[in-house]
C-alpha positions as CSV (number, residue, x, y, z in Angstrom):
1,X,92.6,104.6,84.6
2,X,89.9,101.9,83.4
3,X,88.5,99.5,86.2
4,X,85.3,97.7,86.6
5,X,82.3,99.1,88.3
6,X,81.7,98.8,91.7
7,X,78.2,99.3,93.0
8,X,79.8,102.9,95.3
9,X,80.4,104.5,92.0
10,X,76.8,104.7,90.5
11,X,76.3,107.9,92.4
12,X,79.0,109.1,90.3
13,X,77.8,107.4,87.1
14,X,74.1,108.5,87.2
15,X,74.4,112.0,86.9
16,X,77.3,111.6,83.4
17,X,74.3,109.8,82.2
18,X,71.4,112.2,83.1
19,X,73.7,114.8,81.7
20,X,74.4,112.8,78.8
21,X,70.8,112.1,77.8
22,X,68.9,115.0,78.9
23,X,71.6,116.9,75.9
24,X,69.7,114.9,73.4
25,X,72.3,115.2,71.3
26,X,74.2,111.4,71.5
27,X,72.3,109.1,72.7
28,X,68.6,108.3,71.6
29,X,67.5,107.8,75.4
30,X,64.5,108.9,77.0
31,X,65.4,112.3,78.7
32,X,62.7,112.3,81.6
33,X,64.6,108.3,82.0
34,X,64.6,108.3,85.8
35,X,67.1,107.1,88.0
36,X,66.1,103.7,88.4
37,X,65.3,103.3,84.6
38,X,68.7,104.2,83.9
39,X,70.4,101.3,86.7
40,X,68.3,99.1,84.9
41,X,69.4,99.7,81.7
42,X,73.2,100.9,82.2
43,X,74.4,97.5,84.1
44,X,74.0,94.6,82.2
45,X,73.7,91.3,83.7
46,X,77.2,89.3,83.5
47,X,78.5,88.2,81.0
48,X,78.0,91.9,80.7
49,X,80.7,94.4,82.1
50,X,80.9,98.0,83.1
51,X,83.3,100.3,83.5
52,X,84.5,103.1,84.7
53,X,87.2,105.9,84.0
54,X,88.6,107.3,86.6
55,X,91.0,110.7,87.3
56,X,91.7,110.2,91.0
57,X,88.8,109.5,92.5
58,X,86.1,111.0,90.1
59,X,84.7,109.1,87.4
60,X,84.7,110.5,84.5
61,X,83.4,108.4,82.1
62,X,81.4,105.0,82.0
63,X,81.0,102.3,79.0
64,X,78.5,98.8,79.2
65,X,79.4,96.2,76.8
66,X,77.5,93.0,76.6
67,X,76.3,90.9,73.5
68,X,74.4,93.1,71.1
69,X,71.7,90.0,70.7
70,X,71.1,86.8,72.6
71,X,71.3,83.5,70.7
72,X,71.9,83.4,67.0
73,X,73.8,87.0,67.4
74,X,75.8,86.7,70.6
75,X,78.6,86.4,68.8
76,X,78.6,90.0,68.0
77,X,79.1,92.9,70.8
78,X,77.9,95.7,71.5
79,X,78.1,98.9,74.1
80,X,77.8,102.3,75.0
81,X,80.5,105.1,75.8
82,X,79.7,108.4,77.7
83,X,81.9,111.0,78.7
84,X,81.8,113.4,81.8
85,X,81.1,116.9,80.0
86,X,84.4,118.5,81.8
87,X,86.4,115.2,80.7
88,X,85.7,115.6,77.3
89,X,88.2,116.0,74.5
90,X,91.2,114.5,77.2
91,X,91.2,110.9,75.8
92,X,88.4,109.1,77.9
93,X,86.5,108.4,75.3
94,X,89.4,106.8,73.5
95,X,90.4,104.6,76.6
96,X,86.8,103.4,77.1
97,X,86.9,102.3,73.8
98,X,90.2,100.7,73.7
99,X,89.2,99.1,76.5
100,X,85.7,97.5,75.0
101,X,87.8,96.6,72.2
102,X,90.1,94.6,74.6
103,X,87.3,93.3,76.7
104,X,85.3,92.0,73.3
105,X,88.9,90.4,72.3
106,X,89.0,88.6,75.5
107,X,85.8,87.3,75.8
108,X,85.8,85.7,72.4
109,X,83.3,88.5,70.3
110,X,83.4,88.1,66.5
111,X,83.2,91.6,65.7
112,X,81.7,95.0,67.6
113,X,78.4,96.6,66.6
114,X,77.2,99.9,67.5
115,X,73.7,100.4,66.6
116,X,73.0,104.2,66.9
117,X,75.9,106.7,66.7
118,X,73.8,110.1,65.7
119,X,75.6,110.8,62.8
120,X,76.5,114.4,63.8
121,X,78.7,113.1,66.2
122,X,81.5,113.4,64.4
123,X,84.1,113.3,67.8
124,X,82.4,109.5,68.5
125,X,82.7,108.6,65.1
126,X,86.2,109.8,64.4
127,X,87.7,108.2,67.2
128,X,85.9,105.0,66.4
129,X,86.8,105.1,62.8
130,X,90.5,105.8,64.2
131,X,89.9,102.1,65.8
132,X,88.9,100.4,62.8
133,X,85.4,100.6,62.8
134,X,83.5,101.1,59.6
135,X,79.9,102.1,58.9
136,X,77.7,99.7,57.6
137,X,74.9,102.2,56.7
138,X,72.6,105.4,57.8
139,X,69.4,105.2,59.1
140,X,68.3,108.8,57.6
141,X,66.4,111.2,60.1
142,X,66.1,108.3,62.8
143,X,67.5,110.6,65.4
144,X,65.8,114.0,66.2
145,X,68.8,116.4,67.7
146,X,67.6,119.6,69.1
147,X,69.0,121.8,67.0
148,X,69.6,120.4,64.2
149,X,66.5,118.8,63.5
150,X,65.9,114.6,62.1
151,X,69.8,113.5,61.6
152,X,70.9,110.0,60.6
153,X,71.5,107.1,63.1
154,X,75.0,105.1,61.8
155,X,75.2,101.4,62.7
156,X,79.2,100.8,63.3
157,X,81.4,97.9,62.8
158,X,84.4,96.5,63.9
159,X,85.3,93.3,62.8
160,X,87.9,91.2,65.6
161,X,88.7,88.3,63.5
162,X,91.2,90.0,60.9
């Protein structure tokens, strides 16, 4: 089940993002990002949204989604996606997805555009490439994984209007 975020469930939220981030393997955030530095950059102000998956009563997953510029680009969308580490590979993913997709339908979005999915993430990008989305192009080496050393960055599209 997908529902909006409600400010009791960040204490289940924060620590699918610490775990998320301090991986270094998805996302390029910070990971000594503190507590407060990730409330501040998870929930968007509205028109923004967040979400949250849920399997009873745990979360297991959270998306933001908000226009990926102001002005001359808020046309476009844009949002993040992370999944609780025991919840992965079940379909969250997918139905945090489906459910940006819906929301950026809704609210009148032009088209979706991720800006940095590590190109080594090939579970992210096959489910979004399952959805439609296309990438554009590879930054090369603009994401440092920890094992694998510099990896490309792909910006994603998904374009609403066809």
């Amino acid at each position: 089940m997908i529902r909006d975020a409600r400010e009791d469930d960040w204490s289940q939220i924060w620590p699918i993002i610490h775990d998320v981030v301090t991986e270094q393997r998805t996302f390029a955030y910070d990971p000594a990002m503190t507590e407060p530095e990730a409330r501040r950059s998870w929930l968007p102000a509205p028109p923004g949204r967040v979400v949250v998956a849920l399997d009873g009563d745990r979360v297991t997953g959270t998306a933001n989604m908000y226009a990926n510029r102001p002005g001359p680009g808020s046309h476009v969308a844009s949002g993040s996606l992370m999944v609780a580490r025991a919840a992965r590979g079940a379909g969250v993913g997918r139905a945090l997805a489906t459910d940006l997709i819906a929301w950026a339908r809704r609210s009148g979005f032009a088209a979706i555009q991720f800006n940095a999915v590590v190109d080594v993430n090939e579970a992210a990008i096959r489910l979004y490439e399952s959805l439609g989305f296309v990438t554009l192009g590879t930054a090369p080496g603009a994401f440092r994984h920890p094992e694998l050393g510099d990896v490309g960055l792909r910006i994603m599209w998904l374009d609403l209007r066809s």
